[in-house]
N, C-alpha and C positions, 0 to 999 in steps of 0.2 A: 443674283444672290438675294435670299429672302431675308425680309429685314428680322424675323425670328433669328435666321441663322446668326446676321450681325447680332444682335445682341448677344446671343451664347461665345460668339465668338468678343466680344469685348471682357466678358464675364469672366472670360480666361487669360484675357490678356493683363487683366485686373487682379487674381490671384497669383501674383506675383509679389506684392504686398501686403506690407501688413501683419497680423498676427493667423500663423497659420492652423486649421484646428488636428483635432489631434487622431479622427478617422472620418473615413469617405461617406455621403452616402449619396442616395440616387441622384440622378440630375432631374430634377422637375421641369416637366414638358410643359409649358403655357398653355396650350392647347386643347391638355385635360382640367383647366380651370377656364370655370365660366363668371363671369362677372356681370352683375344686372342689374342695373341702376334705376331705381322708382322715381317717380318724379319729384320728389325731393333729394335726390342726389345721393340716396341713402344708399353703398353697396350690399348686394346680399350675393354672396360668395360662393360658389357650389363648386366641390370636386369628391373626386373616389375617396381621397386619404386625407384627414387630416393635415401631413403639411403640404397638400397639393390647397389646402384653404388658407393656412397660412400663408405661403407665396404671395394667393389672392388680396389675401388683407395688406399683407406689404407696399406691393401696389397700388391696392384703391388707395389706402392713405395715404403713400407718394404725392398721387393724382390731385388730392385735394391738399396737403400739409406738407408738400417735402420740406419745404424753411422752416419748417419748427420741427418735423421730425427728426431731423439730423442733429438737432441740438444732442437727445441723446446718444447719439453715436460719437459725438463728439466728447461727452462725460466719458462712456466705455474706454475710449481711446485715449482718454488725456492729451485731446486734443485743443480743449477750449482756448489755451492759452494762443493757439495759433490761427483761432478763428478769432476771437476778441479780443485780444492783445492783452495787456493788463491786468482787466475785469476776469478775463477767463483763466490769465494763467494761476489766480489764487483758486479757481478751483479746481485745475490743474493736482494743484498745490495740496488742494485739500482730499483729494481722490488719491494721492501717494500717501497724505500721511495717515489715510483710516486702512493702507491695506489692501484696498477694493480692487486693484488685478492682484495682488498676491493669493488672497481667497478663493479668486476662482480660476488660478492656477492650479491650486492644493484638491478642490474639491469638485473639479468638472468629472472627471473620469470616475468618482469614486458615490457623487449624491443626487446623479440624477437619473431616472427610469431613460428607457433604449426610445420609449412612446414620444416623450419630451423634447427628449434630443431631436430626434427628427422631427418634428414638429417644429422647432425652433431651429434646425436646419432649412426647412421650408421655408420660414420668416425671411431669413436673410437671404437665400436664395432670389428671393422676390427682391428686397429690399436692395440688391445687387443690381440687380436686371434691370430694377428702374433706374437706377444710378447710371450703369451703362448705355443705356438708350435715351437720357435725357442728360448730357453731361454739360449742357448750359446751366439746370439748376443745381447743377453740384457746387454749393461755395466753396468746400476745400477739396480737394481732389485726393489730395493722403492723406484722406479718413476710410475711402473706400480701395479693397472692398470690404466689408465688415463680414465679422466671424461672431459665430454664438456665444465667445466669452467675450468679445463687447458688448454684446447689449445683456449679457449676465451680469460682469462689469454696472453697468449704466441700471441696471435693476437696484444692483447695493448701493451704488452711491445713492439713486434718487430715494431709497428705504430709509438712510442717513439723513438725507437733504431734510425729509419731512419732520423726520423725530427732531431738529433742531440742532443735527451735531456740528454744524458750519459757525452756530454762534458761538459755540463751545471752544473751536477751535478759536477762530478769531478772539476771543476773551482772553483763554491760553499764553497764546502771542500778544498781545495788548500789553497783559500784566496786571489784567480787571480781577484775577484769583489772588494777586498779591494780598491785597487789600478788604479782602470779603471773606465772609464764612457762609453766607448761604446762597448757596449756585442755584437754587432751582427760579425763582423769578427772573437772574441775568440770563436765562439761555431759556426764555417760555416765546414760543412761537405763536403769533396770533393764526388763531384758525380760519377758516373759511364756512366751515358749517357743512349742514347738511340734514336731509330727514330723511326717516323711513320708517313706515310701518305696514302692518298687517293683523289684517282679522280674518277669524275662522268664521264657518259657516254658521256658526249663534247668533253675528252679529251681520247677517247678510240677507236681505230683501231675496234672495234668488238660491239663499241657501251654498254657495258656493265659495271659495275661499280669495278672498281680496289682498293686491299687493300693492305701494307703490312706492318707488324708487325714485330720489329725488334730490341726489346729491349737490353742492352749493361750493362750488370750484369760480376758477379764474374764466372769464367772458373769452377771454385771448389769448392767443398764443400755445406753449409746449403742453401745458396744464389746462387748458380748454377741455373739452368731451369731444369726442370724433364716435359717431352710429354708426355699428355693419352690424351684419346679420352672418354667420358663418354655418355652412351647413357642408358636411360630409357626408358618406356614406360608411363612415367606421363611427356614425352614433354620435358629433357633431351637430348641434343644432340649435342655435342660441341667438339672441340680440340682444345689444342695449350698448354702453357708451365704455371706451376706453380714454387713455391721454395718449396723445399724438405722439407716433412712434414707437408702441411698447407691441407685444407681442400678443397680449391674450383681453379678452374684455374682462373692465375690472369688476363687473356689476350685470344682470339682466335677467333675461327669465328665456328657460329653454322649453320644450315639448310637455314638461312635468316639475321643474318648477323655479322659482327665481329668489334672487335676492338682494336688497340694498348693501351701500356701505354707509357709515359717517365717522366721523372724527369723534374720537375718543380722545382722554384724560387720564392718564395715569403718567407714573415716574420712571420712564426710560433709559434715562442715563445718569451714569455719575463719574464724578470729576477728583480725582484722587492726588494730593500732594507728595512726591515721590521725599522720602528722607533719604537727601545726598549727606553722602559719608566727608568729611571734610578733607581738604588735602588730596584726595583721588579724582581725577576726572571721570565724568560721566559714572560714577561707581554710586549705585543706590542700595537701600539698606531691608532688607523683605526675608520675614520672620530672624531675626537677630543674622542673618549672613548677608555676604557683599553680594553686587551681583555686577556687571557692567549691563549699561545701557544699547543696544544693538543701534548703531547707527542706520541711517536708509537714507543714503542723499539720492536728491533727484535734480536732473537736469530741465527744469522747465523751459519751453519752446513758446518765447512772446513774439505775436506780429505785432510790429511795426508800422505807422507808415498809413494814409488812405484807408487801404485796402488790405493794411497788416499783409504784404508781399514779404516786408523784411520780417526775419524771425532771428530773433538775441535767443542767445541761450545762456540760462541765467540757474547756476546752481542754485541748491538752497539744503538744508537738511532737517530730515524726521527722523524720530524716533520710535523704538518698541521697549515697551517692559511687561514684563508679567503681567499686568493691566492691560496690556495692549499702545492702542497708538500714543505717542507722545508727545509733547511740546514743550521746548525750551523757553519761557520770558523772553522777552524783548528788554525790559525793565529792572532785571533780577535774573539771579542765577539760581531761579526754581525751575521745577519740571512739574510738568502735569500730564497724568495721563486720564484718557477717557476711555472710558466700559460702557457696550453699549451693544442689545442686541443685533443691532441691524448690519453688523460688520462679524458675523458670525456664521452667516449662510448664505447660500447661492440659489436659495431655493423659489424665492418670491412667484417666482414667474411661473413656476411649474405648479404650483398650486394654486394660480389662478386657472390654468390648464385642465386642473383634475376638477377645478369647481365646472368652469364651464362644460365639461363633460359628464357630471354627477346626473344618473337617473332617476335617484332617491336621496330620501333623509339619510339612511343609513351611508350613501357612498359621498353626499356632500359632506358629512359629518369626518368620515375617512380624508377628505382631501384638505378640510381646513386644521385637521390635527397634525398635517405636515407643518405646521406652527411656523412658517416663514417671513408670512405678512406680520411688521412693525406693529402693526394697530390698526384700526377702524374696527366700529361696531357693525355687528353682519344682524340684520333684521330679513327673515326668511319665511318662507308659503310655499307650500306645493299640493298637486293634487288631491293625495291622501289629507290632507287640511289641516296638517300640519304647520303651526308658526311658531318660530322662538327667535329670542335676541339673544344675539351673546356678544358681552364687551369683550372681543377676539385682541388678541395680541399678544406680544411679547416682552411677557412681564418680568425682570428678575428675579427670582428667588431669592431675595433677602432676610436671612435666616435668625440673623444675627439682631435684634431689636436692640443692643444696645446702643448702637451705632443712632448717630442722625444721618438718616440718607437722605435729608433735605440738606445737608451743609457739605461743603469742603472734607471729601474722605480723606484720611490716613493713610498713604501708602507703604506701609511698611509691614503690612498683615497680611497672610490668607485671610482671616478672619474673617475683612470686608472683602473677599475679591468670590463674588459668587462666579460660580461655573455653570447653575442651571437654567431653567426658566419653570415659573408657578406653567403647572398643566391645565391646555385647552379646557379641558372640562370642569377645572378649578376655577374659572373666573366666572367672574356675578352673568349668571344669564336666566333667563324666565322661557320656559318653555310648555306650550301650550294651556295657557291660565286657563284658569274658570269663567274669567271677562270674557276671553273672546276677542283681545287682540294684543298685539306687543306695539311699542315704537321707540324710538330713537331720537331726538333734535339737537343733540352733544349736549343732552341733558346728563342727569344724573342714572346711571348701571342701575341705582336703587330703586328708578322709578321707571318700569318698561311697561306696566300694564296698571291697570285701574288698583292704588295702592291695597286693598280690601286683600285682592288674588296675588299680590309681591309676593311670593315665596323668603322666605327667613333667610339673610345669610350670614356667614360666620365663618367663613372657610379663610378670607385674609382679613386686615386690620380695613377699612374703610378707609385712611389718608392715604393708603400704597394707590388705591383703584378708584382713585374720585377725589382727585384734586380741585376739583370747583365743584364741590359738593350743593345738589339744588335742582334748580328749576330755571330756563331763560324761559324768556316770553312765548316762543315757540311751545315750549313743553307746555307752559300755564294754559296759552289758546286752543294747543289741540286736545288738553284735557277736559278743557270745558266744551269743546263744540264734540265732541266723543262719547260725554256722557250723557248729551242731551238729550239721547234718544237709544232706543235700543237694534231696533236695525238698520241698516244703512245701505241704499242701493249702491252702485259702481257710480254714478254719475253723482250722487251726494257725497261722495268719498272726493273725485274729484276735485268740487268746488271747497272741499273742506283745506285740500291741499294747495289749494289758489286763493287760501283766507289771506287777506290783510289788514287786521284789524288788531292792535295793538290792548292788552287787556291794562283792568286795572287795577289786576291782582299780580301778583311774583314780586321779584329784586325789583327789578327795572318800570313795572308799572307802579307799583308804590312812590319808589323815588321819583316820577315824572308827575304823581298827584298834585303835591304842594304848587303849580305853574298853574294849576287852574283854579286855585282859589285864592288869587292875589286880590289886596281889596283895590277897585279901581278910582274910588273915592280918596287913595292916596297917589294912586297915583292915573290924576286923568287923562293924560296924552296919551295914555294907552288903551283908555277905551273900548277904540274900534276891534282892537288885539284880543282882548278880554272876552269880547263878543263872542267873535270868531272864535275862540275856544270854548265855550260855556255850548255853544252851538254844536260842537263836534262830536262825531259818532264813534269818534278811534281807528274810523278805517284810514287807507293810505288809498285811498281811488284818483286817476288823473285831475276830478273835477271838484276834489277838495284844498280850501285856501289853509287849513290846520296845520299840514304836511310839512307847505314848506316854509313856513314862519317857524313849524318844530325840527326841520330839519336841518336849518341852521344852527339853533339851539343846541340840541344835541350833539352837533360835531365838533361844535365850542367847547359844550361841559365835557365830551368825554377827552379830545384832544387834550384838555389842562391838566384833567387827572392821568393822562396816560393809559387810557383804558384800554384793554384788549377783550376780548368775549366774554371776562368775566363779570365785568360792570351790567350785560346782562343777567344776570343770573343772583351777585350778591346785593345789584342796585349800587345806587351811591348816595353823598348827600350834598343838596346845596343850601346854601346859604339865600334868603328873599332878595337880598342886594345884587346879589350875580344872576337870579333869574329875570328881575327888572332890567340888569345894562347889556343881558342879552337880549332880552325883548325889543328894548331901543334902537340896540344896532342892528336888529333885523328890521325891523319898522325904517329904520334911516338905508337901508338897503332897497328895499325895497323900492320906497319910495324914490329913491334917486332914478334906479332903474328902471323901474313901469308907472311910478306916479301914481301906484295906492298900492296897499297892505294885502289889498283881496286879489292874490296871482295863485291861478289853480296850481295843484302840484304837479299835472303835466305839463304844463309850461316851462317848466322849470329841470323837470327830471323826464332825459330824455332816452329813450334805447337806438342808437345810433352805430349804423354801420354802410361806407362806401354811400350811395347816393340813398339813402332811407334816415330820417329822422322822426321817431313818434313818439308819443308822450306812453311816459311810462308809469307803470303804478309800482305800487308796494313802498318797504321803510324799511332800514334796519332791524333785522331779529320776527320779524313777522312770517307767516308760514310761507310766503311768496316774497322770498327778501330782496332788497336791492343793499347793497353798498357802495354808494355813488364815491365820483373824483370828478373835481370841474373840470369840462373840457375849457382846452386852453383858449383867451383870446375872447372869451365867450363866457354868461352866465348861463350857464347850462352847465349838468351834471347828467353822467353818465358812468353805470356800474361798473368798476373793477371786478368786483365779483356778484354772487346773487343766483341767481334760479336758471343753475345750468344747462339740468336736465330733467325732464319728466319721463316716468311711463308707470304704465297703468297697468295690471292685467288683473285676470281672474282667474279661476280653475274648478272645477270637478271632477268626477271618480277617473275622467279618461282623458285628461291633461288641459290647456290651455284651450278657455272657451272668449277670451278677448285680451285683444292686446294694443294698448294706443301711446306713444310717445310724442314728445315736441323739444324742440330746441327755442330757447329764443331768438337766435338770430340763423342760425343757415349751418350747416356739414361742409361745408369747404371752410380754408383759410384763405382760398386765393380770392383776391378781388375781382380777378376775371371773369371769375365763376357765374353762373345764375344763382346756382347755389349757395353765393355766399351770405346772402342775406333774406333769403325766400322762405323763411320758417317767422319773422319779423311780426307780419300781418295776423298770422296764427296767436303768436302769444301774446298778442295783446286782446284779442279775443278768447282767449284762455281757451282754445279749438287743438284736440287732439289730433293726430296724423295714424289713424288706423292700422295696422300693421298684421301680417299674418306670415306663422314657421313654415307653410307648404310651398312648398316648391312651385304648383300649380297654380297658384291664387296668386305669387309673384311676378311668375311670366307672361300671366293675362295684364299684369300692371307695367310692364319694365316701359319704361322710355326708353332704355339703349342696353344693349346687349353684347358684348364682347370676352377675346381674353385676354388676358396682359400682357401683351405683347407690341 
């Protein structure tokens, strides 16, 4: 019996469970997907159809991620509670009360194209087959086999996840709304960042159109970047970086043209206080009539135990009103409900789909006005030399300006209860300026291009679409190393995007001036400290002592303020007295530790993964950012988050004339891997990994060639 055969034949012994879908389609042969691994572990995926590449992708990422893959399939399924006990079953918890299988009960059969569907039939097909044929690495085993409205499922929840609606919840239930009127700082999620930009051929040494994509995610785990390259024969043919386990790449550049993502700022959700009628249960009061509350109890399933074997099942109950999901106090006999795009479509995934298949302006244009993605800002180039940004998302339509949609809504109105969303083409975007480039650093929508060529806007109110109204440091450095010159090779672009050097203009370089002109005449124990700064060029390089005398500093001032990404952007203030007693106890730090002040900042901050430890550069908020956590046990620091992913490309009249990516640390998660850390060496040499869409110039590189099987 061939072992293909075994796996089809587990494949079916497996759909037996589970959620079943709701029409057939082919069986996908492994054997017409070919998988080909370059020597960075990178798969590039080849088959006739679209989900014969799908399947593909399944797979490779299995290969490299199945322990974080499955996290999502475990959201889709509302399973977590029974993979993590406790921890998971509130998100269990929180996956009943937005909704997120009920929506894509209502709207499988009726919101997605026949192309889609099976394409995401392929996904899972694959993602089956690896499950089947590796059933050591399965930790739960009734999760699979998974069906297309799980991970449509686990697409909305994770749309939720990001916008912040978990904190929302959790407050709800607290009883943190009792007590407040303005909800938008209790539920603001710290970002993780991100850049992108592009320039047209005005500003290009070679005359051709420049991209680079450069997203600034989690180092680890489900939200990490996972590289393939996916290439069909139904017009397929793309690379760049997804998060482990999703279906489609969220970002890259195909045969004709590519695009970034970042995190954006606007007001996604609101939190509405239901007026309960007195004397009635559950009876709430919307436009002068009663209404009852729709109950929705759900039985959550907690493991138990080691290895969570035992599973309690532990009712609990949500609510629905005219607002949507709902939540009773813990503290109080209020309700609140939350409004919020992202528990309103099933579509997220499918338009990532149509992007990665877009030929042109005109058809990438068609696929992001499927308006399903929550938010990120899309910064975009293609051949015809075409670039614009648009702060993309899904914004309410807030009609009503008498309302504060920064406080505690009223539930008891249509009034505030919008139904639509402001249209894609309505929000702040710049498209093909007169400068000659756009870019992104979850700066401000109002500053994509050299402000001279900003285009005027007026279409919404500024606080709806630019809630940290500004400039971080990111934005201030790359506008200065951007105008310095007027054109710019591909390999100058590069190093601009590998800047570390902190300026000493915006919020945040302002407010760090006053540290360097302390008098040391008052205070001379600090001398040597003073030096050392007065000395400093602002960059974050391994072999500067600046870094990390200030990168104590800085973790101190913004940890006391509480600061989340906007202390870059609006700056903060200290006091002379608190930058002195932090001076000192980094000075007494130090000192204990290595026995002088002068410790490079690579010594100190390192990029570490499995058996590699090297010294790492960059700072927070720099174009090459790090956001260190000490590792435990140890002084030393090492990124949570920071400079995920790179890639470069270029373009003229007849598509993609260069294409180069890197990872910092490796395309696998497994530690077994070669691959899990073989990209290390590269980024600390800031050394691109060359890349090409032909199919030919790949199989002259493959290291290893198979199918999934």
């Amino acid at each position: 019996m061939s072992k293909n055969y075994c796996v089809v034949l587990l494949c079916l012994l497996f759909a037996g469970h589970g959620f079943s879908q709701t029409e057939t389609f082919p069986r996908i042969d492994p054997l017409q997907i070919t998988i080909v691994r370059d020597s960075f572990g990178i798969p590039h995926i080849f088959g006739k159809t679209d989900a014969e590449v799908a399947y593909g992708l399944a797979w490779a990422n299995a290969e490299d991620a199945f322990q974080f893959g499955q996290d999502i399939v475990y959201a889709g399924k509302a399973f977590m509670g029974r993979s993590d006990g406790i921890e998971g079953a509130k998100g269990d918890y929180f996956i009943h009360a937005i909704g997120a299988r009920q929506l894509v009960e209502e709207r499988y059969d009726k919101d997605l194209s026949p192309e889609f569907k099976k394409y995401l039939d392929g996904f899972v097909q694959g993602l089956n087959a690896y499950a089947a044929a590796h059933p050591k690495e399965v930790k739960l085993k009734k999760a699979f086999p998974v069906t297309s409205k799980d991970l449509l499922t686990a697409y909305v929840v994770t749309m939720a996840l990001l916008t912040g609606v978990p904190d929302a919840v959790g407050d709800a239930v607290d009883g943190k709304y009792d007590t407040i009127t303005n909800v938008f700082p209790i539920n603001k999620r710290k970002p993780v960042g991100s850049n992108a930009f592009a320039l047209s051929s005005s500003r290009t040494t070679t005359g051709e159109t420049y991209l680079c994509i450069n997203p600034h995610m989690m180092m680890e785990g489900a939200l990490s970047f996972y590289e393939a390259h996916l290439h069909s024969d139904e017009g397929m043919n793309i690379e760049g970086p997804m998060f482990q386990g999703t279906s489609s790449l969220a970002m890259g550049v195909n045969e004709n043209l590519g695009w970034g993502m970042t995190w954006n700022f606007f007001d996604r959700m609101d939190v509405y206080k239901l007026k309960m009628v007195p004397g009635k249960k559950l009876t709430y009061e919307f436009d002068g009539q009663e209404y009852q509350l729709e109950k929705r109890p759900v039985w959550l399933k907690v493991g138990l135990g080691k290895h969570h074997k035992l599973v309690l099942p532990v009712k609990k109950m949500t609510y629905w009103s005219k607002y949507g999901c709902t939540l009773k106090s813990d503290k109080s006999n209020n309700f609140y409900s939350l409004r919020f795009p992202a528990n309103t479509t099933i579509r997220p995934a499918e338009q990532l789909y149509w992007m990665n298949k877009a030929k042109n302006y005109d058809e990438f244009r068609k696929a992001i006005r499927i308006h399903a993605i929550t938010f990120f800002n899309i910064v975009y180039a293609d051949k015809d030399n075409n670039i614009f940004y648009l702060e993309h998302g899904m914004l309410p339509a807030r009609t009503d300006t008498s309302f504060n949609w920064d406080g505690l809504m009223p539930g008891n109105t249509s009034k505030d209860m919008w139904t639509e969303l402001v249209p894609i083409d309505s929000m702040p975007h710049t498209i093909n300026p007169a400068c000659g480039y756009v870019f992104n650093t979850n700066n401000s929508p109002f500053h994509a291009t050299d402000l001279r060529c900003q285009p005027p806007y007026t279409y919404l109110p500024k606080h709806r679409v630019d809630i940290l109204p500004g400039d971080n440091n990111r934005a201030t450095r790359f506008t200065e190393m951007i105008s310095a010159k007027e054109k710019f090779s591909l390999e100058e672009i590069e190093k601009l995007k590998f800047d570390v050097t902190l300026s000493h203009k915006g919020g945040f370089g302002e407010s760090m001036e006053p540290i360097f002109h302390l008098d040391e005449k008052k205070y001379p124990d600090l001398k040597e400290i003073f030096q050392i700064l007065r000395d400093w060029d602002r960059t974050s390089e391994i072999h500067e002592y600046a870094p990390t005398i200030l990168g104590f500093v800085v973790k101190s001032v913004l940890e006391k303020r509480g600061c989340d990404d906007n202390c870059f952007v609006s700056g903060f203030k200290v006091e002379e007295d608190e930058w002195v007693s932090n001076l000192r106890a980094v000075r007494d730090t130090l000192m204990k530790h290595f026995g002088t002040v002068k410790v490079e900042w690579g010594t100190v901050q390192r990029n570490i993964r499995g058996n590699k430890n090297l010294p790492l550069r960059g700072f927070p908020d720099v174009m090459s950012p790090t956001y260190p956590k000490q590792v435990p046990n140890t002084f030393t620091f090492a990124p949570e988050e920071g400079d995920t992913y790179m890639m470069f490309a270029s373009f003229n009249k007849n598509g993609v004339t260069s294409l180069a990516a890197l990872q910092p640390l490796g395309n696998s998660l497994k530690p077994e891997s070669k691959h899990y850390n073989d990209q290390m060496e590269l980024f600390s040499r800031q050394q691109l990994r060359p890349l090409s869409l032909k199919k030919e110039d790949v199989m002259k590189k493959a290291e290893s060639t198979y199918h999934p099987q």
